[in-house]
N, C-alpha and C positions, 0 to 999 in steps of 0.2 A: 818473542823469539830470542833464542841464543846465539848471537853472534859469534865466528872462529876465534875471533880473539879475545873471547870469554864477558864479553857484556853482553848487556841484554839490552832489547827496546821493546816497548808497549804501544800496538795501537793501539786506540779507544773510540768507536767507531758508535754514533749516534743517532745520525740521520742516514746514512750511509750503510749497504753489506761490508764486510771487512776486504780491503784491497787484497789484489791478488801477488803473492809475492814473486820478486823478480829473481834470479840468478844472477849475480855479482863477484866480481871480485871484491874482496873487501882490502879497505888498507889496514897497517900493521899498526899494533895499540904499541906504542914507545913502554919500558921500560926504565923512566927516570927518574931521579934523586927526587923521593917526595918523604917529606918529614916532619914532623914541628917541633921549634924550639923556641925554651923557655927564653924570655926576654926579661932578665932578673930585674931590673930598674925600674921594668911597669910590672912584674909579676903577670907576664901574659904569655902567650903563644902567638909564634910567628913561623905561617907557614913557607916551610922552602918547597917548592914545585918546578924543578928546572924545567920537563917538559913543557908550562906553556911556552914558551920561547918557542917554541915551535907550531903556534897556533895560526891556524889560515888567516889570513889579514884580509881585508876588503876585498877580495876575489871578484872578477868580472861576474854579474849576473847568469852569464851561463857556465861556469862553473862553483855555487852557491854550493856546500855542503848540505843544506837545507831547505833545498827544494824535492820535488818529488825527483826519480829518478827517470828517464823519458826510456822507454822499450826499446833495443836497438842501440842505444847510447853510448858515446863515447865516454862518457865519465859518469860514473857512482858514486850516487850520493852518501851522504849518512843512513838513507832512508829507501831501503828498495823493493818500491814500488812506486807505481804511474798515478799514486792519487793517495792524498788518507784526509781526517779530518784532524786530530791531533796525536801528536806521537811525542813519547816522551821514552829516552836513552840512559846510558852511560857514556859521561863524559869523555871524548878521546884523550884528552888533557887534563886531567884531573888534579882539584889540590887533596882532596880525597880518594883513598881507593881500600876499597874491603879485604885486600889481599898484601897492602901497606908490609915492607917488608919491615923485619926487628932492627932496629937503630940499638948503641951506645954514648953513653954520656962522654963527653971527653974531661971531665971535669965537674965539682961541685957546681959552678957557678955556668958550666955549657952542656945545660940537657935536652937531652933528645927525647923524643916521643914517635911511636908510630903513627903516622896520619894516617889512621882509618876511618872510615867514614864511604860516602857515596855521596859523587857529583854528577847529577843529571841537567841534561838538556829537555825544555818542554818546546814543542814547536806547534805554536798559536795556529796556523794554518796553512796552508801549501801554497797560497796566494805571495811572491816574493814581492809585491809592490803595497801589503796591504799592513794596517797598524790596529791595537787595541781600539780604538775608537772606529776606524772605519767597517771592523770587524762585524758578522750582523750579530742582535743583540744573543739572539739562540748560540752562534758558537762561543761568545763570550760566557755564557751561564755552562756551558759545558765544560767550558776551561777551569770557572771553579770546582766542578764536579771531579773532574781531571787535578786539578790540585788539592783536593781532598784526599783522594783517593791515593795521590802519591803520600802526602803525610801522614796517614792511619799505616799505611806499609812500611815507609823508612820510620818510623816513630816508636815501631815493633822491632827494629832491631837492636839487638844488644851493643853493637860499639855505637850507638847513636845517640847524642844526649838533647840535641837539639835541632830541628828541622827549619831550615831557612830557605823559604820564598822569596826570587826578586827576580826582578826586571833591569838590565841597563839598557839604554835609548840613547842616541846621537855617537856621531863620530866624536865630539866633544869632552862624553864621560870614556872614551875611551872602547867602544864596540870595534869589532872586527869582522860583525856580521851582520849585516843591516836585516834581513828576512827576520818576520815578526817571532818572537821566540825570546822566552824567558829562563831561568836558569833555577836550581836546587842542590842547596848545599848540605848534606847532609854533618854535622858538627858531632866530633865525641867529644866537646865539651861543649857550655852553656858560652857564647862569645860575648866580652865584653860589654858591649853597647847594653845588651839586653840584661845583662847579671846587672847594670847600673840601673837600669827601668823594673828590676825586682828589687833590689836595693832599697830606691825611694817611694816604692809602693808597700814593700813591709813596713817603712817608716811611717808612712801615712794611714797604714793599717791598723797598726799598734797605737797610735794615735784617735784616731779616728773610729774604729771600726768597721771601715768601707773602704770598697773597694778605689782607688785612686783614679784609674779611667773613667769608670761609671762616675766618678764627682766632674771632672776635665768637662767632662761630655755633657752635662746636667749646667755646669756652669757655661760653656761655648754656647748652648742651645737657647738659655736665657738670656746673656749678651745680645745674642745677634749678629753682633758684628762682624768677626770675623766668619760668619759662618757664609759658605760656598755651595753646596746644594747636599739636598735632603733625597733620602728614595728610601723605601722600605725597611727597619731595620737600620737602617747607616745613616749616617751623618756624616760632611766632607768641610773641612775648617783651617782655617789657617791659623797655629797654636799663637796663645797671646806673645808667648817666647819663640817666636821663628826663627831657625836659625840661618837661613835661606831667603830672602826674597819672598818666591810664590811656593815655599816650603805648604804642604797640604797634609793631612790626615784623615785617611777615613776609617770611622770606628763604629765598632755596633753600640746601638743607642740602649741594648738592654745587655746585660753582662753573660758575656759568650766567652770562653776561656779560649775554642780555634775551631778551623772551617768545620769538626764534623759536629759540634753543639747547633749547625746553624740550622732552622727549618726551610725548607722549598721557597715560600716567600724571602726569607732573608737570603737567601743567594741569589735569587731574582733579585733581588734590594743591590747588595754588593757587583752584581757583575755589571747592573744598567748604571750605579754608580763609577763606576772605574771607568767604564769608557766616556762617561761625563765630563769627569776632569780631565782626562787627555783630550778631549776634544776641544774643551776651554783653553785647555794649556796652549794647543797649535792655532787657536784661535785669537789668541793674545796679537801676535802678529801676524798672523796667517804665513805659518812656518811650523814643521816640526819643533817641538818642546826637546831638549835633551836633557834628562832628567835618569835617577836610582827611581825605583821601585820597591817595597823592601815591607815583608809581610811577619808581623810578631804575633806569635801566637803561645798557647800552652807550652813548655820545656818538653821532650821524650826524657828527660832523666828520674823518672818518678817520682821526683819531689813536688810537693804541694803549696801552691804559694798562692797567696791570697790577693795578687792584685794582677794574677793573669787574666789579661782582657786583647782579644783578636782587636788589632787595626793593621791601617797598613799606611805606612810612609810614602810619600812621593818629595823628592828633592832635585829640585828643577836648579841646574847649573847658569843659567840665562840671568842677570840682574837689569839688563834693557835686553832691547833684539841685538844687536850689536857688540853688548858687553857680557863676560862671563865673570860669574863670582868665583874670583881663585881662593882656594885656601891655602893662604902665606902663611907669612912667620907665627902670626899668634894664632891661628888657628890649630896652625899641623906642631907649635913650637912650644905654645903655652895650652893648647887644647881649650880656647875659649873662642866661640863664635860672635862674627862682630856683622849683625843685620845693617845693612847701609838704608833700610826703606823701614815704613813702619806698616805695619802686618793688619791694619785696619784697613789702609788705603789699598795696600796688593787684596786680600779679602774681596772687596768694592769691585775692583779690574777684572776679576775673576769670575764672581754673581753675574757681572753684566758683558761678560763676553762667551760666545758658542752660546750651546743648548741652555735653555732655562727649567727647572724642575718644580 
């Protein structure tokens, strides 16, 4: 549907007919300074988004943006209707938006860009007390289907160069919204982190003749060691180089460039995977994990790179129950991670706590 204030939302209704929709007042989409700017000293892009400033904060359970909307009701949700299975929006807050007004440079060295792109919200389920692992295994396989499906369409559009998957969890990384629900960035450019993970995969291409993950994943498998659990298709590992504590990856075991290369079993594989290690993860202490989620897959910029391989990151902020791993000075100052554990022994805590596979 089209919402007044010109976004749209998607149900995707599976086991379910499609809800019936409600009559709402909607609120008003803000209108604020959203743009990016070149940051000449790293040669990057740094998004200005005034609007979140304005994002709902931890709101009383009964009024969640992200619950269904109750018939009758004194307050409208994001979502109006009395039930769905998964729904996925446009962001009210966006650091992207498809209609990004034209900026000017002020200067050689202070330029501007339009931030366009599309930021969507996906909402795991309508249950507001419930999490990816408690989730049943069926609406998690659907959720990949649902994020596929969002990626082949944002991947198709022209200002899009790169489709980014992820998940935050806990009050800790910084959510505002406890209800189970993941987020999607859509990039018109390739972001950092990932231009560096093609970087040292050309390298190792050119080198090599292989693919860099498919070796990562070939060599993890052999080790053993670190490795955390297995299901169809995927493999779940703590890298030899963790930057994190109970830093995890899970990668497809045969070379898949992103979700639509996957077949029926490998999604079954990835989705009963993913809620394995959250379940481990909360099982550590018997506490929610707060933890990034963060899914790399194929670039939408057309270019072909040879060491695009689907996994998906999990970075657990936790270094005991008790203590969180801050990134200080040399992390955020010199950009070098400094593991306080060693990544065999988290591996170990991890195999032998929750579900076993």
């Amino acid at each position: 549907m089209s919402r007044a204030d010109g976004r749209y939302l998607y149900w995707y209704s599976f086991d379910e007919p499609p809800p019936q929709l409600l009559a709402v007042e909607e609120q008003e989409r803000g209108r604020d300074q959203v743009e990016l700017r070149w940051n000449p000293l790293l040669d990057e892009q740094v998004i200005v988004s005034t609007g979140r400033q304005g994002r709902t904060f931890l709101p009383p359970d009964e009024y969640c943006p992200l619950c269904p909307t109750l018939a009758g009701g004194a307050f409208a949700t994001e979502i109006p209707s009395s039930t769905y299975e998964i729904v996925a929006f446009e962001n009210r807050f966006p650091s992207f938006r498809g209609d990004a007004p034209a900026v000017h440079d002020d200067g050689p060295l202070e330029r501007r860009t339009p931030a366009l792109g599309v930021c969507e919200v996906i909402v795991y389920s309508p249950d507001h007390e419930s999490t990816l692992a408690a989730l049943p295994e069926s609406q998690v396989r659907h959720l990949v289907d649902v994020w596929a499906d969002r990626y082949r369409e944002l991947a198709e559009r022209s200002d899009v160069a790169y489709v980014f998957i992820f998940e935050n969890r806990g009050r800790e990384i910084g959510v505002t919204l406890t209800h189970p629900h993941g987020q999607i960035y859509a990039f018109p450019f390739v972001p950092p982190h990932v231009e560096r993970e093609h970087a040292a995969a050309a390298a190792h291409h050119a080198r090599t003749g292989a693919c860099l993950s498919c070796d990562i994943v070939a060599a993890e498998t052999a080790d053993g060691r670190r490795i955390v659990a297995r299901d169809a298709g995927f493999v779940a590992y703590v890298p030899f180089a963790a930057r994190l504590p109970y830093e995890v990856h899970v990668a497809a075991t045969a070379h898949r460039e992103s979700l639509l290369d996957l077949g029926a079993d490998e999604r079954d594989g990835l989705a009963r995977l993913l809620r394995i290690v959250q379940a481990k993860y909360d099982a550590l202490w018997g506490m929610p994990m707060p933890y990034t989620m963060s899914m790399h897959q194929r670039a939408a910029d057309g270019m072909q790179r040879p060491g695009d391989h689907l996994h998906v990151e999990f970075m657990p902020m936790l270094r005991t129950r008790d203590k969180l791993k801050y990134l200080a000075g040399v992390e955020t100052g010199a950009g070098t991670f400094i593991n306080d554990t060693a990544p065999e022994e988290k591996a170990r805590e991890l195999r032998e706590a929750g579900p076993r596979t």
